[in-house]
C-alpha positions as CSV (number, residue, x, y, z in Angstrom):
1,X,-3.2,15.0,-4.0
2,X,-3.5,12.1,-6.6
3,X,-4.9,13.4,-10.3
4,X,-7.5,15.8,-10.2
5,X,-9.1,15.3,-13.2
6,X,-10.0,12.0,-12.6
7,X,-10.5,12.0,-8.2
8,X,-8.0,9.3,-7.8
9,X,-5.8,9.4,-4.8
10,X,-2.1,9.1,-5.3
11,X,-0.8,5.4,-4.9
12,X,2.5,4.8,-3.6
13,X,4.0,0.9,-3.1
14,X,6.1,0.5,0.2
15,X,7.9,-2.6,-1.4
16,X,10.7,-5.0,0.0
17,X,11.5,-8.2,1.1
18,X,10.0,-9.9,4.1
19,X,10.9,-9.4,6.9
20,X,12.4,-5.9,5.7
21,X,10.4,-3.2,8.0
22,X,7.2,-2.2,5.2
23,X,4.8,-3.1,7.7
24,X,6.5,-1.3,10.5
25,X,7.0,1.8,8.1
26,X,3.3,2.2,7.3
27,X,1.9,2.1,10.8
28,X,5.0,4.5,11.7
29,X,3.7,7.1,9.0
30,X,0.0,6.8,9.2
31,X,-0.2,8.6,12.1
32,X,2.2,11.7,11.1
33,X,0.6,11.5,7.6
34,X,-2.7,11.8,9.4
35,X,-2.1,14.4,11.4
36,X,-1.6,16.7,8.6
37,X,-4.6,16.4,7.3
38,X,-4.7,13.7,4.5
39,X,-7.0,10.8,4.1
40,X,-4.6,7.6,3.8
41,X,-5.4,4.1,3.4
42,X,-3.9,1.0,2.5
43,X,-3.7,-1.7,0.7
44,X,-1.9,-5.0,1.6
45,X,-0.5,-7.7,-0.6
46,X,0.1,-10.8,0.3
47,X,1.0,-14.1,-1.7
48,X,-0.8,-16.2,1.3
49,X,-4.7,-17.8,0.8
50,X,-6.3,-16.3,3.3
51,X,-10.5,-16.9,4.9
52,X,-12.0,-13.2,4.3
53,X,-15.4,-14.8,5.9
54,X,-16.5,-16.9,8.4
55,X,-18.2,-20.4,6.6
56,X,-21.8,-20.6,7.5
57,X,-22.1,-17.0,8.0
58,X,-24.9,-15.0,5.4
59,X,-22.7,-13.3,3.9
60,X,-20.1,-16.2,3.0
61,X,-23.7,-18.0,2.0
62,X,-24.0,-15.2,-0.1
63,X,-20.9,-15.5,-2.1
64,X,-21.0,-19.8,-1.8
65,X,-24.2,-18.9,-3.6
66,X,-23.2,-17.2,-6.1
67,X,-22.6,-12.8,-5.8
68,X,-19.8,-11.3,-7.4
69,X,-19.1,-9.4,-4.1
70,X,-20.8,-9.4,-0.3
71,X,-20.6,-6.1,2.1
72,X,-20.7,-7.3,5.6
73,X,-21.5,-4.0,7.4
74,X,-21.6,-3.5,11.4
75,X,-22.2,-0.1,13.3
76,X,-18.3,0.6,13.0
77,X,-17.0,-0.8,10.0
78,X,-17.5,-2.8,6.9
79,X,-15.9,-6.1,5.0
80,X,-15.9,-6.5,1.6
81,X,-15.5,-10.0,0.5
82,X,-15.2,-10.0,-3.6
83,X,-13.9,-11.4,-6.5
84,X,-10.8,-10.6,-7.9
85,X,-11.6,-11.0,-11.9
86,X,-8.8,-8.2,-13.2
87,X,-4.9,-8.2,-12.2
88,X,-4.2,-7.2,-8.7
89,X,-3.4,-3.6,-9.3
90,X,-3.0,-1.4,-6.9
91,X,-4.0,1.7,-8.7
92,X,-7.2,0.3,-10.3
93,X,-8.0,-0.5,-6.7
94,X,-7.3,2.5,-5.0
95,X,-9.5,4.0,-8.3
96,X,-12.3,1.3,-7.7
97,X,-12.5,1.2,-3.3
98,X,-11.1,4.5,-2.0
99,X,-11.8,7.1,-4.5
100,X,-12.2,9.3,-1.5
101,X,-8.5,9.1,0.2
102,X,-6.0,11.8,-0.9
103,X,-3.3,8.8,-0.6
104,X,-3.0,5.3,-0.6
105,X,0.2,3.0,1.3
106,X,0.0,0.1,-0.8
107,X,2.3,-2.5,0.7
108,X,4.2,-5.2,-1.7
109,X,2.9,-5.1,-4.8
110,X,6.5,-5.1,-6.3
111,X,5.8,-5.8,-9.7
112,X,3.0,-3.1,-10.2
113,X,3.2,-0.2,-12.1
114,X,3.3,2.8,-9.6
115,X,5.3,4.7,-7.8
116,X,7.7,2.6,-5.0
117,X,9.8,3.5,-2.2
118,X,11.8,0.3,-1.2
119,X,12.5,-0.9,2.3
120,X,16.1,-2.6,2.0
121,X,17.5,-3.7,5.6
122,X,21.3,-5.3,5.3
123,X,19.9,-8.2,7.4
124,X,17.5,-9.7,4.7
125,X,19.1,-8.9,2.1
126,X,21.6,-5.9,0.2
127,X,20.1,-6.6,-3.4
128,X,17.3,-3.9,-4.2
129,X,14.0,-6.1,-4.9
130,X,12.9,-3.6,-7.6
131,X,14.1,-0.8,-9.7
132,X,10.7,0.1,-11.6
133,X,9.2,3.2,-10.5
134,X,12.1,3.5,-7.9
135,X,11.5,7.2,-5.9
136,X,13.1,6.4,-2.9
137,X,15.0,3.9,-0.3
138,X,14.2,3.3,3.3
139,X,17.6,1.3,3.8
140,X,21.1,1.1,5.9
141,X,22.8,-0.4,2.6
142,X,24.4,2.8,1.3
143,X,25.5,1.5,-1.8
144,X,22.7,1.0,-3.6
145,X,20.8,3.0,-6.3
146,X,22.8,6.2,-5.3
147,X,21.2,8.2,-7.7
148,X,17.7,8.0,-5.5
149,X,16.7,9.3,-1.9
150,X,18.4,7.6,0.6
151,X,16.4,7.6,4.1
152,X,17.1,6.3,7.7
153,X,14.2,3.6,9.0
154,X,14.1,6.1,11.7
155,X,13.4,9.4,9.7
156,X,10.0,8.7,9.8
157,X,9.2,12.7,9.2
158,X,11.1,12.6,6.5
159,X,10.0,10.3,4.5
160,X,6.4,11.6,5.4
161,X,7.3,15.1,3.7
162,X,9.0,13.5,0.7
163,X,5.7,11.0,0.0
164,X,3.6,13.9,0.3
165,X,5.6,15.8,-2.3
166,X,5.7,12.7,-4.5
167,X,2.1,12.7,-4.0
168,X,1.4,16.1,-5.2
169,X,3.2,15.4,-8.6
């Protein structure tokens, strides 16, 4: 998985429009990813300003004060609240925060320079959102990009197989 030399997992974008199923195709192929044996995690996109932290808290003191990043760690898992000072690439982050994952779902992220497999549902819309770095479609619009994989949102085992062959590249 991912590029050996360097330890980075592979990165591929689940990208479409909202609304479009990316969410719901994820959390469908986590588990059947999973369960053959790879380390998957994900990245999420969003255009929205959301609160990482809790004002008043230590470690949003921490980063009102002044750090580049805070770790907010419990027995079971961890928050990291930190700066974003370099493009929103999903690669680089995968490279930088989970070096140790065989494979990381990053959702939106349109734009990016990876590989994508597009989620295109006839009810939001029948125009692809991207073309660049195109391996796949997760669509009921037939017509579009013939050329590329065509899968059913149901074929959920399917599109597992063909991303972990993607990912082996």
């Amino acid at each position: 998985m991912g590029n050996a030399a360097s330890m980075s997992p592979a990165v591929i974008a689940i990208v479409g429009y909202s609304g479009s199923g990316k969410t719901t195709l994820i959390e469908k192929l986590l588990p059947v990813l999973h369960a053959t044996g790879l380390k998957v995690a994900t990245i999420k996109h969003s255009h929205h300003h959301i609160p990482f932290d809790t004002p008043g808290k230590d470690s949003w003191r921490f980063k009102q004060a002044g750090a580049m990043a805070s770790l907010l760690v419990t027995p079971v898992a961890m928050q990291l609240v930190a700066d974003m000072g370099e493009p929103r690439d999903p690669v680089r982050l995968a490279q930088r925060y989970f070096s140790d994952a065989d494979l990381v779902l990053a959702e939106g992220f349109a734009s990016a320079d990876c590989a994508k497999i597009e989620v295109l549902r006839a009810a939001c819309s029948l125009t692809p959102r991207c073309s660049d770095g195109l391996l796949a479609l997760v669509t009921d619009v037939a017509t579009v990009h013939p050329q590329l994989p065509h899968f059913g949102f149901d074929e959920v085992e399917a599109i597992a197989r063909f991303i972990i062959s993607k990912a082996k590249e």
